[in-house]
N, C-alpha and C positions, 0 to 999 in steps of 0.2 A: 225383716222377715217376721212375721205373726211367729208365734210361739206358743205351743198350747202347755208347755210349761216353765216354772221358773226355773230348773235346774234339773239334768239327770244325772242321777247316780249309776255307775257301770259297776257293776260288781257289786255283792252284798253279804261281803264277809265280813271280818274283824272291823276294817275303816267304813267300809260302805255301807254298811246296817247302823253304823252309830250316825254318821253324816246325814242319811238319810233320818233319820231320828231327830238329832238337833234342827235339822232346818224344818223339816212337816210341823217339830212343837212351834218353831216362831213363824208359821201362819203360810213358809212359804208351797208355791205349786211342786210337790217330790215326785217324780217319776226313778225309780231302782229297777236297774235290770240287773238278773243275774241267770248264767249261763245253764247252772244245773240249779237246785236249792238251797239255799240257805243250812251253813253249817255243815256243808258236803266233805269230803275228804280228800279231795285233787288239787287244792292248792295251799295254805299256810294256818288255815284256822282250824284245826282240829286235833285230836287227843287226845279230850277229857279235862287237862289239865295246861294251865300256863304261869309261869313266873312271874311274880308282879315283889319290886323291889326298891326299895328307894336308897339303899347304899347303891351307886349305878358307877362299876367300874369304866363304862364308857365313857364317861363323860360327865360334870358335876352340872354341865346345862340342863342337862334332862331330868333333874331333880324336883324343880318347882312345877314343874309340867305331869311330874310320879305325883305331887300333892292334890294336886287338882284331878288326877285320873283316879287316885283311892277314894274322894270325894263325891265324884260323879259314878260311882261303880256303888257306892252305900247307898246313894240316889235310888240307882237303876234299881237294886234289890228291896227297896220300899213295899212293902204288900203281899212280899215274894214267901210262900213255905219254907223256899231253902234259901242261903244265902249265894252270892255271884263268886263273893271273895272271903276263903278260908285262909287265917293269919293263922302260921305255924313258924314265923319268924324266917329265918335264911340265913347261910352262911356264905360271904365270897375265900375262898380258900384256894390258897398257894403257898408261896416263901417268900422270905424276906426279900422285893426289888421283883415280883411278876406282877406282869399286869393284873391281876383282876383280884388281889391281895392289895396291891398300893392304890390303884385307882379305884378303889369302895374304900378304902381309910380317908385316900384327898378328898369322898364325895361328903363322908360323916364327918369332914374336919370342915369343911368348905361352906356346909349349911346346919353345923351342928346338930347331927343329928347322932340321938342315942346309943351306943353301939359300945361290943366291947373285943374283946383281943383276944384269942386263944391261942395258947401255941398246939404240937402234939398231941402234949399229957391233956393239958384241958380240953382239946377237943373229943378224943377217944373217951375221955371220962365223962365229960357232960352228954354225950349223944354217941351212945354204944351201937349205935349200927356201924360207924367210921372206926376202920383201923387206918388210919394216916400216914403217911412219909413221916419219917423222923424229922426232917427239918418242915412240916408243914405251920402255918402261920394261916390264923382264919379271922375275920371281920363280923361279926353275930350281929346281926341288927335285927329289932324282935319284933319290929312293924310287916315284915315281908311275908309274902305267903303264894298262895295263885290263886287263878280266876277258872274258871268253865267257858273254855270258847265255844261249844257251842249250845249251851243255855245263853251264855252273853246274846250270840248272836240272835237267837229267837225273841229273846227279849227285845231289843233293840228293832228288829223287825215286826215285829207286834204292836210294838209302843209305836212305831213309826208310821204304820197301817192306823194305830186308831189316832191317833193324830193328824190322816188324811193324806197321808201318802199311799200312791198306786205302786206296789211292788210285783212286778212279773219277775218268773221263775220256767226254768229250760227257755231261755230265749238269749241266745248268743248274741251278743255285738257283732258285727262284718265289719265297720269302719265308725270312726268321727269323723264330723266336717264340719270345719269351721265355715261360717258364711256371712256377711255383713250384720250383723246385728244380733244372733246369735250359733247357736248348732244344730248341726241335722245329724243324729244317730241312725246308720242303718243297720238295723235287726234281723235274725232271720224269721221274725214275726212283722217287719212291716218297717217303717221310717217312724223316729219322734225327731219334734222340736222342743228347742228349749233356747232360754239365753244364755244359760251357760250350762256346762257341764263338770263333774267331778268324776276323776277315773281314777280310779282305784282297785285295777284287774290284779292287783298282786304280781305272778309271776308269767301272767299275761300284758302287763302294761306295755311291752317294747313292742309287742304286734300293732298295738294300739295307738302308738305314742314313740314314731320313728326315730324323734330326736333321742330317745330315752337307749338307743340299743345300743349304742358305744358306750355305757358307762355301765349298764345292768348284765350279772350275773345271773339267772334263776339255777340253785343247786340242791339236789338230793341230799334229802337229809333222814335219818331213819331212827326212830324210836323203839325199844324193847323193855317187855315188862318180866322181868324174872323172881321165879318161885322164894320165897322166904323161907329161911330155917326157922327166926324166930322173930313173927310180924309183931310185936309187941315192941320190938325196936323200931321201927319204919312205921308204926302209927303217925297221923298227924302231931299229933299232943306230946312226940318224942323226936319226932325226926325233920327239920329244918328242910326247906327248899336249898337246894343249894344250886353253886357255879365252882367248878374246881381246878388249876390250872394243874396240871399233873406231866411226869415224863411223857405220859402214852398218849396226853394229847386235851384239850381243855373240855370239859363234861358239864351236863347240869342233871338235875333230878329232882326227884321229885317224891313223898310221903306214898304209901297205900293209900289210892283214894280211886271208889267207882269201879272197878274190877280189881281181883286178885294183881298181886303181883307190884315189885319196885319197879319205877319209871326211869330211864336214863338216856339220855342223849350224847352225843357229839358235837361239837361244834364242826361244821366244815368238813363232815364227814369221812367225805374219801373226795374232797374237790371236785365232784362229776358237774360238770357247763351240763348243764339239760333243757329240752323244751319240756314243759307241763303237759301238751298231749300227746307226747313222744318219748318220756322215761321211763323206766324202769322200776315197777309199784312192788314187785315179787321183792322180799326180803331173802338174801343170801346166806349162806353158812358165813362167806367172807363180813358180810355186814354184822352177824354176831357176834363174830371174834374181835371185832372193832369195838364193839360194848364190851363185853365179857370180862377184854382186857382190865380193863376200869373195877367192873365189878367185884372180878376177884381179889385182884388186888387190896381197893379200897373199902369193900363192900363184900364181907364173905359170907357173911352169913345171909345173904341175897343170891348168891351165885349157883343158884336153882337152873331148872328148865326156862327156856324163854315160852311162856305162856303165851302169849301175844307179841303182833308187833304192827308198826305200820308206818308210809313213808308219809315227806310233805314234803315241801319245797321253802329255802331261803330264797330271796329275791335279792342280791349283795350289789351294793355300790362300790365303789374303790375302795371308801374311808370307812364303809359300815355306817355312816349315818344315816338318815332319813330321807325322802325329798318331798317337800309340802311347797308346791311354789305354781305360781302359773305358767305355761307352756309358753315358750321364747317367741314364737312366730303367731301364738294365737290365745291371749288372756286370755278368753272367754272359756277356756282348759284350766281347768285346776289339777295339777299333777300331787297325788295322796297317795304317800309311801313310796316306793318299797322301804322294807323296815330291817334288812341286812339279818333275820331273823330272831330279833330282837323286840318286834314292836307293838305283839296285840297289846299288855299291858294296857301301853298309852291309848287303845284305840277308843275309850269313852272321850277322853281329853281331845282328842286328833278329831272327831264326832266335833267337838263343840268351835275346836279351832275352822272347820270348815264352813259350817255355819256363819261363823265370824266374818271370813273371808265372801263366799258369795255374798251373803247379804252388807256387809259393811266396806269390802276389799282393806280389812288392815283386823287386826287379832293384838290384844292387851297379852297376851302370851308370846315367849318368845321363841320364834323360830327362827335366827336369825341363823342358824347350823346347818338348818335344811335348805338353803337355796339354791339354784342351780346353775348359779355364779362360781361356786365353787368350784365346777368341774371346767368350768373356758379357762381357769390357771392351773389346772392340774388336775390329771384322771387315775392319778398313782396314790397308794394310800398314804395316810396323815400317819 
């Protein structure tokens, strides 16, 4: 089949806007669709603020791949008034034998990376916003910090536009179709060609990408910013990113940054299985008390009004890891993420790994976690 280009991109969020970036700078033909605009709020890149970490209790793989994505994010920020990525260090914090305490020690033991030990006392003493569990145990690593997903993403999309890639915007996907020689995307703006394609719908990929619906979760996840007693503690300059594994349930958060108010999450919120144009965007009373829990506890002199809030979606695999592989019935699909809600960080890096792939089919980085071989021997978590 003719092809009027050499790759499209479906989606143009976190992965899709870097992908489309790397491939337009090495010369190739970039077509990027996305459904609403870039940096929208209905599926995984948004909030102002994101974790970016390279003690990585998930996994020590994903370490050399956090090197290369703080590299290429210093990149991206070249020229820029403000910067992508504010380093206010980070904490993984639990007790002695939880995950996300001992798998950030094995990852700073594993690639020697900087880092040092706090129990209780030295937590609450070094960073007065935390009042800790008595048996709490934290991992300080002072390289970590977060990124702006959606300055990343504009940038990324800009850079990708003057480097000669065509990005449309409100124009839905309908279907992929593989065809002898390359792909036919249908839009609800019209049909493209290409030789290959990179999808990267987020919490859209299973519509998209049928093989992918037996292993993907897409789940509600909800963010709240509450008033400070006394923001001098929860400044950048004082108060770490952190990841916490706690009784009430594992959390992350985030410094004052860009509106009033402390940032805090959940992990895994309240398990809700959701569709992305069928969930539930209204924030609950019940959704606050799911934060609040955390804050007061942990965080009391935060445990103000909730000033804001807003939801996004995790796209969850069994294992929580990534899937970056070609589609089983049709190479010419490149399948980019889901990231188990984990993954803008990497999205500069995952940009260049894509790149790698269409134009070269093989990437000097390793992804050898994300394949989707993994799941024909098991779809149950690791």
């Amino acid at each position: 089949m003719s092809t009027a280009y050499d790759v499209i991109v479906v989606g143009v969020g976190g992965m899709g806007s870097a992908a489309a970036y790397h491939m337009a700078a090495r010369g190739l033909r970039v077509l990027a669709l996305e459904q609403f605009k870039p940096g929208h709020s209905h599926g995984s890149s948004h909030g102002l603020t994101r974790i970016i970490r390279l003690a990585y209790f998930e996994h020590p793989s994903y370490v050399p791949l956090l090197h290369r994505a703080f590299a290429l994010w210093r990149d991206l920020e070249t020229g820029l008034d403000e910067p992508l990525l504010h380093v206010t260090g980070g904490l993984d914090v639990g007790w002695a034998g939880s995950e996300v305490f001992e798998g950030s020690l094995r990852s700073c033991r594993e690639h020697a990376l900087a880092h040092e030990i706090l129990d209780a006392r030295g937590l609450a003493t070094r960073f007065p916003g935390w009042v800790p569990a008595e048996n709490a145990m934290a991992v300080y690593q002072s390289d970590a910090g977060f990124v702006t997903p959606e300055r990343c993403i504009a940038v990324h999309t800009a850079r990708a536009i003057q480097a000669g890639a065509t990005v449309l915007t409100n124009t839905r996907v309908l279907d992929v179709v593989p065809e002898h020689g390359g792909v036919r995307v249908r839009t609800s703006a019209g049909e493209y060609t290409a030789g290959q394609v990179v999808l990267s719908a987020g919490p859209w990929m299973a519509d998209l990408a049928p093989e992918l619906a037996p292993v993907l979760s897409p789940e509600r996840q909800v963010l709240g910013w509450f008033d400070i007693a006394q923001p001098d503690a929860f400044a950048p300059s004082r108060f770490p990113v952190f990841v916490l594994d706690a009784a009430e349930g594992r959390y992350y958060g985030f410094p004052e940054y860009g509106v009033p108010g402390f940032k805090i999450g959940c992990y895994h919120h309240h398990a809700e299985r959701v569709h992305p144009d069928s969930m539930t965007r209204d924030v609950s009373p019940r959704d606050e008390d799911t934060l609040r829990q955390a804050v007061a506890r942990y965080f009391p002199q935060a445990n103000g009004a909730m000033r804001q809030s807003t939801t996004c979606l995790f796209t969850n695999t069994p294992d929580e890891h990534f899937i970056i592989d070609r589609a089983r019935s049709a190479p010419q699909v490149l399948l980019v993420s889901p990231c188990s809600g984990h993954g803008f960080k990497f999205s500069s890096v995952i940009g260049e790994i894509c790149a790698d792939l269409v134009q070269h089919d093989r990437t000097s980085h390793d992804i050898s976690l994300f394949r989707l071989a993994r799941f024909a021997r098991s779809d149950r978590p690791s």
